[in-house]
C-alpha positions in Angstrom: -35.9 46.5 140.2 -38.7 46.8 137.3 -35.5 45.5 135.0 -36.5 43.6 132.0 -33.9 41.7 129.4 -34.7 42.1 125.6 -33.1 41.9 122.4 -33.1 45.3 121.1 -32.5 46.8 117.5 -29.3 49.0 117.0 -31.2 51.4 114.9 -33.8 52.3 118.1 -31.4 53.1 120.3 -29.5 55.9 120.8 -27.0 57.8 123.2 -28.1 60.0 125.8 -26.9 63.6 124.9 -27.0 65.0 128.2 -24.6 62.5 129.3 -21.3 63.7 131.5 -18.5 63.2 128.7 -18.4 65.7 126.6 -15.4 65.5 124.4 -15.4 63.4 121.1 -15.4 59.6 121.9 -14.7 58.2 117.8 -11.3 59.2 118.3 -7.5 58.3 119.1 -7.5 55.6 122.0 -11.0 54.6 122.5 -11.0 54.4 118.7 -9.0 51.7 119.1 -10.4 50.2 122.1 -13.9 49.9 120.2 -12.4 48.4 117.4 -11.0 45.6 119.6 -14.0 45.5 121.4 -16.4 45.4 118.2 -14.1 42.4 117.1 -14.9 40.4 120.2 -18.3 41.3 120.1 -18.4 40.0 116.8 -16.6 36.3 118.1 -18.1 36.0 121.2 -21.0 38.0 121.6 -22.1 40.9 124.1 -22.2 39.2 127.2 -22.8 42.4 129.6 -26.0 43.8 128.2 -26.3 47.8 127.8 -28.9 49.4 129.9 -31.5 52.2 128.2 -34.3 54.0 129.5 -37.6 54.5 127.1 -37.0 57.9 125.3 -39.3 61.2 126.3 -37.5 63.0 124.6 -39.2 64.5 121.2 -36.2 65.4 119.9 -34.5 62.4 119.7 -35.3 60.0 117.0 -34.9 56.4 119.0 -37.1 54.5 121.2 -34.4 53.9 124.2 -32.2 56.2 125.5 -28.9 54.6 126.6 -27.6 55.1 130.8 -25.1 52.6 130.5 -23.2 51.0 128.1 -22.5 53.4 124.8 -19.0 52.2 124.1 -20.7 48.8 124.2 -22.9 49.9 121.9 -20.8 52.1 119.2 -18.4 48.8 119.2 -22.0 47.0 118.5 -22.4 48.7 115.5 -19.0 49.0 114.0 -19.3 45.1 114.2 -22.0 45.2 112.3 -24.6 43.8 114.2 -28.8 44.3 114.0 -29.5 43.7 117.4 -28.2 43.3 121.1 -29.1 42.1 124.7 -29.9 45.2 126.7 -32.4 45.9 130.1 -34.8 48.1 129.9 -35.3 50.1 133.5 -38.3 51.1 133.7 -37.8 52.1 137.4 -38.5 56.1 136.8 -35.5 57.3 138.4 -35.0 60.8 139.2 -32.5 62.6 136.0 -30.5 63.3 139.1 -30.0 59.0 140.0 -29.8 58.5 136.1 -26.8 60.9 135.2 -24.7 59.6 138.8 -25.4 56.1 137.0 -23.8 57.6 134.0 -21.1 59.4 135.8 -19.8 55.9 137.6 -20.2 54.4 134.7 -17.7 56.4 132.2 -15.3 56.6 135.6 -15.4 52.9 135.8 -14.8 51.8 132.1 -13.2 54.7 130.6 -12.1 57.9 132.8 -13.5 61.3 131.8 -10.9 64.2 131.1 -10.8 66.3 134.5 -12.9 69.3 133.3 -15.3 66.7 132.0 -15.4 64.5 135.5 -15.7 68.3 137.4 -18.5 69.4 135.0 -20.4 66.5 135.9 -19.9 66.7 139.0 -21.5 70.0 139.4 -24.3 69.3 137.1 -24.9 65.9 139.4 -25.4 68.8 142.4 -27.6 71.1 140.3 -30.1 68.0 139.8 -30.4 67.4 143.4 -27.6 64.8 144.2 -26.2 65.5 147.4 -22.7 66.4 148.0 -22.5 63.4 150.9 -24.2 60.5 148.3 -21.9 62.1 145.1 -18.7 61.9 147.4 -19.1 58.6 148.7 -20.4 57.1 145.0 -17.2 58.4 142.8 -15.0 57.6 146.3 -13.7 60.7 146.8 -14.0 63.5 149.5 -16.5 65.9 149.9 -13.5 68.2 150.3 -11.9 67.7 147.3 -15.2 67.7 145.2 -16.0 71.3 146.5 -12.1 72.6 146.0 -12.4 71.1 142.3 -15.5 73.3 141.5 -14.0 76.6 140.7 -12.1 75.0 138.3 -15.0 75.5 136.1 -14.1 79.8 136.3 -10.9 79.1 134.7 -10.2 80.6 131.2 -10.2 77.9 129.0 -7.1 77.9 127.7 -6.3 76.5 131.5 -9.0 74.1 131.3 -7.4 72.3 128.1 -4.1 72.7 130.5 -5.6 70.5 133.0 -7.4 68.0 130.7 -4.0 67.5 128.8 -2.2 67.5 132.2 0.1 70.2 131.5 -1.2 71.6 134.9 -1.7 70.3 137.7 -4.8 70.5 140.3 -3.3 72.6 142.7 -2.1 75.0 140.7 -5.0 75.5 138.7 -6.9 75.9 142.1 -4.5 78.8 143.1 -5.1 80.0 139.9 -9.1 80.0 140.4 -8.6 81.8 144.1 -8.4 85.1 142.0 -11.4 87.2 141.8 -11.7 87.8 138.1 -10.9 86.6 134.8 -8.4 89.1 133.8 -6.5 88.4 136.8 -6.7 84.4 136.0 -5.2 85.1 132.6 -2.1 87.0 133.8 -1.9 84.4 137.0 -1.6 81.7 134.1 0.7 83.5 132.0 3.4 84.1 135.4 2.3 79.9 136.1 3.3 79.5 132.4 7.3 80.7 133.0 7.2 77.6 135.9 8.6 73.9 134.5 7.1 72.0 137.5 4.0 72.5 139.8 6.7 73.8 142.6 8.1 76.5 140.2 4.7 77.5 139.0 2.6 77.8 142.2 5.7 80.1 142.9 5.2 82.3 139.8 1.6 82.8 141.1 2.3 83.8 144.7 5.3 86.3 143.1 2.3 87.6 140.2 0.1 87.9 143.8 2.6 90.1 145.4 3.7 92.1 142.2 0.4 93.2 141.3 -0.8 94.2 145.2 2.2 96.2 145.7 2.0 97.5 142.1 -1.5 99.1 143.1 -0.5 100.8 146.1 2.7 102.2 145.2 1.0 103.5 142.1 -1.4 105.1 144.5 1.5 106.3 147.0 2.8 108.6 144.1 -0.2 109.4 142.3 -1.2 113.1 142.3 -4.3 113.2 144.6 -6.2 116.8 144.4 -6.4 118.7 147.9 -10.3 117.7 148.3 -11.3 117.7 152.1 -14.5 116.4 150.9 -12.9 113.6 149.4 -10.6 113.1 152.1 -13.2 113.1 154.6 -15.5 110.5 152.9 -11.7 108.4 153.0 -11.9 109.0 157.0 -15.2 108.1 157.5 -14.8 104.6 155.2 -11.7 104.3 157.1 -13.2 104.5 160.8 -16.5 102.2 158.9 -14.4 99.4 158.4 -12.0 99.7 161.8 -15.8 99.1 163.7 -16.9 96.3 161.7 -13.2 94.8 162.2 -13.7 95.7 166.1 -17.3 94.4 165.8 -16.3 91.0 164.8 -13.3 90.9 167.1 -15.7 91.7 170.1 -18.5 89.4 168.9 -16.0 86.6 168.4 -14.5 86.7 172.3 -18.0 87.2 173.8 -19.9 85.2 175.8 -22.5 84.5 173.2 -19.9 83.2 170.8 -19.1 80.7 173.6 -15.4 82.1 173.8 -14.9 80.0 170.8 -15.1 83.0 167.9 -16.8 81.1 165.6 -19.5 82.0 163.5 -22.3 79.7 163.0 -25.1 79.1 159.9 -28.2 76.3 159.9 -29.3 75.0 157.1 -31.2 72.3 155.8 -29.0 69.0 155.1 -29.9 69.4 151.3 -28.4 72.6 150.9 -25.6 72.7 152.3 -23.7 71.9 149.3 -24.9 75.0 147.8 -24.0 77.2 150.6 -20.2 75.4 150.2 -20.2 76.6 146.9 -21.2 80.3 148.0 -18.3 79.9 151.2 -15.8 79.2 148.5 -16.4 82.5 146.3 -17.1 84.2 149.4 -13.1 83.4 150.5 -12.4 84.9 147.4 -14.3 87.8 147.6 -12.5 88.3 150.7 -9.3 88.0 149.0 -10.6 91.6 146.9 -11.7 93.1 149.7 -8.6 92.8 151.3 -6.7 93.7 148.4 -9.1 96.8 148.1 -8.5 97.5 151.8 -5.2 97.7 151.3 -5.6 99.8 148.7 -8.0 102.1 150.6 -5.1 102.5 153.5 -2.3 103.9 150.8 -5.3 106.3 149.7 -5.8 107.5 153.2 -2.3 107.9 153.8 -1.5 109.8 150.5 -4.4 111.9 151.1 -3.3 112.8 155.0 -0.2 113.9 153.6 -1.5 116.8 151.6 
């Protein structure tokens, strides 16, 4: 496993600042749990040794580089001590293998704050960790990882809703389903007027409503100038999207599509967690277009009426 144990100084080691928690670990609760820690450090000695990585990074001032074991070591040195146990890998593990490490290991001891464990989720895909291998090491779904990653769009005052568990999942993924950020914010002000999760997924679906039918009747009694040019560039989008609609309709029931109407897209195994993330904000960008079709239909209709 090219793992080796030594007694290390405290003063050449030092914590990994990529690593996935990313809110401030000296306070409140885990103040107090390395406290009690540091105290039976001090009594009966670290008996599960931290485990570092030599340091390549220039820019910070340590020899190791800790993957596991930080809390162990803060508690360390709030006991006082010179030196610990610690192994050394020296296996030269991808950054992608090193920060999953780091991800089970905050999970296991200590959970992360939601937007944290999400965060590092998505970074642990960015460095190459499959969605399949990332799933079945924190033990949940691929499913639910790839629902949980356009939390990272919300506004942050929603985030800090979720970490302090003011709001719950589910409503902060309805939240996320609209397109833009204005929209989030006013979708999280209607969730806001909600007690419960029932109550506020509710808000959102009647904000959802409100603002669709607040476009179109707005359009329905606008004043629309008596431009046949204009109206005829309407008619021709109009009859546009009616063959694409008839296009897919007659693809999907054909032969070729196997009578199944499906659609289908090959890919290599490795990146199909990044065309996931591209169906997701696709099914949103469908939401607009179908709010802007809608749209597009009371334009038509106002303008045939003149």
């Amino acid at each position: 496993m090219n793992m080796q144990l030594e007694n290390v100084k405290l003063d050449r080691i030092a914590p990994d600042p990529g690593q996935p928690r990313k809110t401030e670990p000296m306070t409140g609760e885990l103040l107090e749990y390395l406290k009690g820690l540091g105290n039976s450090i001090r009594k009966e000695g670290l008996n599960n040794p931290v485990k570092l990585r030599p340091n390549t990074d220039e820019k910070v001032d340590a020899d190791f580089i800790i993957i596991n074991g930080e809390c162990r070591w803060r508690a360390c040195v709030m006991a006082g001590l010179k030196e610990i146990p610690a192994f050394i890998d020296e296996s030269g593990k991808s950054s992608g293998e090193v920060y999953l490490d780091q991800i089970l290991d905050n999970e296991t001891r200590m959970n992360l704050p939601p937007m944290d464990t999400i965060e590092s989720y998505r970074k642990a895909l960015d460095m190459g960790i499959d969605i399949e291998r990332l799933a079945a090491a924190v033990g949940k779904s691929e499913a639910t990882i790839m629902a949980d990653l356009p939390l990272l769009d919300l506004p942050e005052k929603a985030k800090k809703l979720v970490d302090a568990g003011v709001m719950s999942k589910a409503v902060a993924r309805k939240i996320a389903e609209f397109p833009n950020s204005v929209k989030m914010e006013k979708a999280l002000e209607w969730a806001m007027k909600g007690s419960n999760a029932k109550e506020q997924l509710a808000k959102i679906a009647a904000y959802s409503c409100e603002a669709n039918q607040g476009n179109i009747f707005s359009i329905l009694k606008a004043q629309v100038k008596d431009d046949k040019e204009f109206n005829e560039e309407l008619k021709t989008a109009g009859k546009i999207f009616d063959k694409l609609a008839a296009s897919i309709t007659t693809f999907a029931n054909s032969k070729f599509a196997n009578g199944k109407g499906q659609f289908v897209i090959c890919a290599r195994k490795r990146e199909l967690q990044n065309l996931e993330t591209i169906a997701a904000k696709m099914v949103r960008i469908g939401q607009k277009l179908q709010e802007d079709a809608l749209l597009f239909r009371a334009q038509d209709k106002n303008a045939a009426m003149k």
